[in-house]
N, C-alpha and C positions, 0 to 999 in steps of 0.2 A: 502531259497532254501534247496532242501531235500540235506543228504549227497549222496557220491556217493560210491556205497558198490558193486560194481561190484564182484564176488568172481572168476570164473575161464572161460576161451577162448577156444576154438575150434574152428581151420581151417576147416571146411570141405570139400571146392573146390577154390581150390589156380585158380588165374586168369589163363588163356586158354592160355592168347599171352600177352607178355612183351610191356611195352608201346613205346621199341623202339627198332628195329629190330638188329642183329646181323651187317647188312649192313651199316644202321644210323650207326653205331658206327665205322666200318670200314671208312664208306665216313669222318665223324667228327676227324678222326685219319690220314687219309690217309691214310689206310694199303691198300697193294695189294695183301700181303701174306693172306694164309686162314688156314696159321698156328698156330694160334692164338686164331680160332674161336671160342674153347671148353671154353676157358678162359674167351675170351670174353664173354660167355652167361653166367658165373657163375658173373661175375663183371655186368651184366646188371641188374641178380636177385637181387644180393648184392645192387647195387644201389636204385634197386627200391624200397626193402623194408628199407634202409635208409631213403631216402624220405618220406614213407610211415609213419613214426615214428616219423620224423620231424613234418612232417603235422597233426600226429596224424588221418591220411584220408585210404582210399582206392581207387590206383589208377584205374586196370581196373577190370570186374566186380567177385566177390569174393563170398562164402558163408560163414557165421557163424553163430554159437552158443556163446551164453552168459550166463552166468548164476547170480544169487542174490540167499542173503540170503531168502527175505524174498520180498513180493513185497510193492511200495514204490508209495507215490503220484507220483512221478516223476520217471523214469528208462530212462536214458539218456541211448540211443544207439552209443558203439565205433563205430570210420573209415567211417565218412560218409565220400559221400552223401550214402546216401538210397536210394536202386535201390523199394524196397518190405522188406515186412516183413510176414514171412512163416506162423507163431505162437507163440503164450505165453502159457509154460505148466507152472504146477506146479503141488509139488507132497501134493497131502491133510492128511489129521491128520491122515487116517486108512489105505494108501498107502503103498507098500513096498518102495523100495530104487531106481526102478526101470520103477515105473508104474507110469508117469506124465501125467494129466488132461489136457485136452485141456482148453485153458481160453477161453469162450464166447467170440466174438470180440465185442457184445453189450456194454459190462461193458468200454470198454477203446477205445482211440484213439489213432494215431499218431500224433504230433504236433512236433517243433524245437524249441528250446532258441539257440540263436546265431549259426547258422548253426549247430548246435548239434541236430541229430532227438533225440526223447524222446517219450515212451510208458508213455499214464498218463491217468486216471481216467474221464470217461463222467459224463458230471452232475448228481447227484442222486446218484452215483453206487458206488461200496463196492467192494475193491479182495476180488477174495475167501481167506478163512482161511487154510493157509498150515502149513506140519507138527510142524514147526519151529526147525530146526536144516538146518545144512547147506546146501549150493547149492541147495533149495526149488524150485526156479522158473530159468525157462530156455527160451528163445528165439532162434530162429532163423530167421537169417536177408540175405538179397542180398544187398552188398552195393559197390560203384564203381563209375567211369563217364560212363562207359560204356562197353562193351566188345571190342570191335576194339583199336586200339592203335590211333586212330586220335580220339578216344572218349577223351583223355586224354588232357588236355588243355594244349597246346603249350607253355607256361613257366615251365609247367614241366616236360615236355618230354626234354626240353634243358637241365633242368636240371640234368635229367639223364646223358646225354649223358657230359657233364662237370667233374660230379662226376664218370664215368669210365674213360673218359681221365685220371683226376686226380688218381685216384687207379692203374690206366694201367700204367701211368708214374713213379710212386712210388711205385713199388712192395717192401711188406714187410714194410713199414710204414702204423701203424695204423691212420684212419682219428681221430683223436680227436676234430677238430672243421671244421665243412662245411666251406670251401671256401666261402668269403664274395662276391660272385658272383651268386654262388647257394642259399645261404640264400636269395640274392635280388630277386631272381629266382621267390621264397616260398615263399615271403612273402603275395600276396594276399590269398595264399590256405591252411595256418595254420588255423586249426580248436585247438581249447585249452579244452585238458580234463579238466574235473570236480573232 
C-alpha cells in the first residue's frame, strides 16, 4: 500500500447546520432556561468536531482542500463519506507557485479501501509530471452524510448530544477520554486514517 503523504488541509465551507439543534440539547438536558443557549452552540460545535476526529469522518456536508507532495498511485481522501470530488490540480515543472493545472478526470478515478475514498490511477495512465517540491498537487472534495441534521446517522447524533451533557456538566474539565458510552456510540462510524 502506497504511504500516506497528505501535506496541508483547508476548510473551505464549514457545515451550514449542526447535526443537533440548540433545542435537542435543551430537550436531552431539560433546560428551560435560554440562558445558556450561546454556550450551548459553542459546546454543540465543540462536540461535533470531537466526534468528527474520533471518526476521523465528516458529519454534515463540508468543503475541502488537500494537498500532496507529489501524486501517488493511491491518494486516500480525509473525512469521508464523499459527498463529490470538485478537482485534482497540480502545479507542473514550468508553473509558478500559484498557477495549478487542472488534472484530466480521463487519467484517474474515484474508488475506497475500507470506507476510505481514494483518488488512483485508470488502467494505462500516467499523473502528470509536477514540479516536485512541496504541496505540488491539490484537490478539492465535498464530503459529509448530508446537509440536514437527520442526514446524520442517529448513533451519532446521540452521541453529540451525550458529549455536550458531559462538557455542560463539567465545565472546566478537559475531556481526556470519550465517555465509554459515546465510544459505543462511534463505534460503527470510525473510519481509520492511513
Amino acid at each position: 500500500m502506497t504511504s500516506y503523504t497528505r501535506t496541508k488541509e483547508l476548510l473551505l465551507v464549514p457545515p451550514a447546520l449542526e447535526p443537533v439543534s440548540i433545542n435537542d440539547v435543551m430537550a436531552h438536558l431539560r433546560l428551560d432556561s435560554t440562558s445558556d443557549n450561546a454556550y450551548l452552540a459553542t459546546l454543540i460545535t465543540a462536540a461535533r468536531q470531537t466526534i468528527e476526529a474520533e471518526c476521523w469522518c465528516s458529519l454534515n456536508t463540508q468543503t475541502w482542500q488537500y494537498w500532496w507532495d507529489r501524486f501517488e498511485w493511491q491518494m486516500y481522501i480525509p473525512r469521508p463519506p464523499l459527498i463529490s470530488s470538485t478537482f485534482i490540480q497540480y502545479l507542473a515543472p514550468q508553473s509558478s507557485n500559484s498557477v495549478y493545472t487542472v488534472c484530466p478526470t480521463s487519467i484517474y478515478e474515484l474508488s475506497q479501501h475500507r470506507g476510505i475514498p481514494l483518488y488512483r490511477l485508470q488502467c494505462l495512465q500516467t499523473w502528470p509530471i509536477t514540479r516536485g517540491y512541496r504541496d505540488d498537487v491539490m484537490c478539492q472534495v465535498v464530503t459529509g452524510y448530508g446537509p440536514n441534521p437527520t442526514d446524520v446517522p442517529g448513533p451519532i447524533r446521540q452521541a453529540i448530544l451525550l458529549l455536550v451533557a458531559h462538557m455542560y456538566l463539567n465545565r472546566g474539565e478537559v475531556v481526556a477520554q470519550l465517555p465509554p458510552a459515546i465510544g459505543a456510540l462511534m463505534g460503527n462510524y470510525r473510519f481509520k486514517e492511513f
